[in-house]
Phi, psi and omega in degrees: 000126189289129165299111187259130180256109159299057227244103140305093214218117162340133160315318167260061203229128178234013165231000182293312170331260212259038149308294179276357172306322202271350206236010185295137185283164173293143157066357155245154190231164188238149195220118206249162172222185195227115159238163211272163199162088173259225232263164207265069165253165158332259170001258196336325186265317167326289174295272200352305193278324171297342219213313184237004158272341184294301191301299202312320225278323206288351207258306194285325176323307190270035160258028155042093154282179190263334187193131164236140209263113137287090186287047200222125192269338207253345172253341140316336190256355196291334183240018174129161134347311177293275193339293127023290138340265165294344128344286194282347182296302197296339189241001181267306203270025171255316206253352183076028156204167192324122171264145144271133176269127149295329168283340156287329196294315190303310205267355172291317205295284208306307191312315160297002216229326210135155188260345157267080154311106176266117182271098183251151169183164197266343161341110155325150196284328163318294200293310186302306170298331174311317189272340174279341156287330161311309219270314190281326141353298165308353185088004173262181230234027197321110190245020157198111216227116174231135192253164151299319163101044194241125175246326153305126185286348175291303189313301174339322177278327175260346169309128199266164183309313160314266212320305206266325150288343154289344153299307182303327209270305224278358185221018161299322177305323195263331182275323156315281192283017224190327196211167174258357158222194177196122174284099181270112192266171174091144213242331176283318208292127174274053197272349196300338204271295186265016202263332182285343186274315177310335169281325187274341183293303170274029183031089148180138177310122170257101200233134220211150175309317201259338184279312183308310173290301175317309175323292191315314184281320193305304178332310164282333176303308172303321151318307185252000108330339182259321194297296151338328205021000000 
């Protein structure tokens, strides 16, 4: 029987699909729902969360996933930590089985990495902070956060891998001296494509939304492979 992966994803998020489509395992499959969400404001994120992750959580519950992902990092991060939390409380006891955050997965990930975080994201600056408070709220150091100022999540989405290692390259000198890894958040963003040539170019730990999650979801995949023997 194929590991069914649940995936909670913005109405307008076109790259978390197929970040994991391309990185899928033998016998798992990703079954995606949608809340609606044109741009990545505070508001916006808001309604997301009040009004259409609930219909998405009730809709992918019913293929009986194995795990279901909320993918959206800056709205795991929007109202804390706890809250954040019961996100994931909320995908165990509706759909029965295990949830992933992305935005938890991230700060496991970053922990493991170090405790100084330089913070990039394609984020209006409101949005931007949400997520470097998640991070510090975790016990980590953010020791810089700079956004792109991009509020529609479509756009967010057509920024291309260039475009997004060359950003990274313009704060590599400050990120190299300052911090022990550097985080590009969003689950839209298509950095997962460049984060392994950008960690050996800037000798420094790169870590991105979707390579932590996809990492994170793999744990379980992995579990009932081992259970199974």
């Amino acid at each position: 029987m194929a590991f069914r992966i649940g995936l909670i994803v913005p109405s307008s998020n076109t790259t978390m699909e197929p970040d994991f489509y391309r990185h899928l395992p033998p016998g798992a499959e990703v079954y995606t729902a949608r809340m609606f969400l044109a741009d990545v404001t505070v508001a916006g994120e808001e309604e997301m969360l009040d009004i259409h992750f609930p219909r998405a959580l009730r809709d992918i519950a019913t293929i009986e996933p194995d795990v279901v992902v909320f993918g959206c990092t800056s709205a795991g991060a929007l109202r804390g930590n706890e809250y954040d939390a019961q996100i994931v409380q909320r995908i165990q006891d509706e759909a029965g089985c295990p949830g992933v955050s992305v935005i938890k997965s991230v700060r496991e990930a970053l922990q493991a990495r170090g405790r100084r975080v330089y913070l990039l994201t394609p984020y209006i600056d409101e949005v931007t902070e949400r997520v470097a408070a998640s991070l510090r709220d975790d016990g980590l150091e953010v020791v810089a956060a700079h956004g792109m100022g991009i509020k529609a999540n479509t756009d967010i989405g057509r920024v291309t891998p260039q475009e997004i290692a060359e950003f990274a390259r313009k704060h590599a000198d400050a990120a190299r001296r300052q911090a022990d890894c550097l985080f590009l958040s969003c689950t839209n963003l298509r950095a997962m494509e460049v984060r392994a040539a950008l960690e050996e170019e800037l000798g420094l730990p790169v870590e991105t939304s979707n390579h932590a999650t996809f990492a994170a979801t793999l744990r379980y995949y992995r579990e009932r492979a081992a259970a199974r023997g």
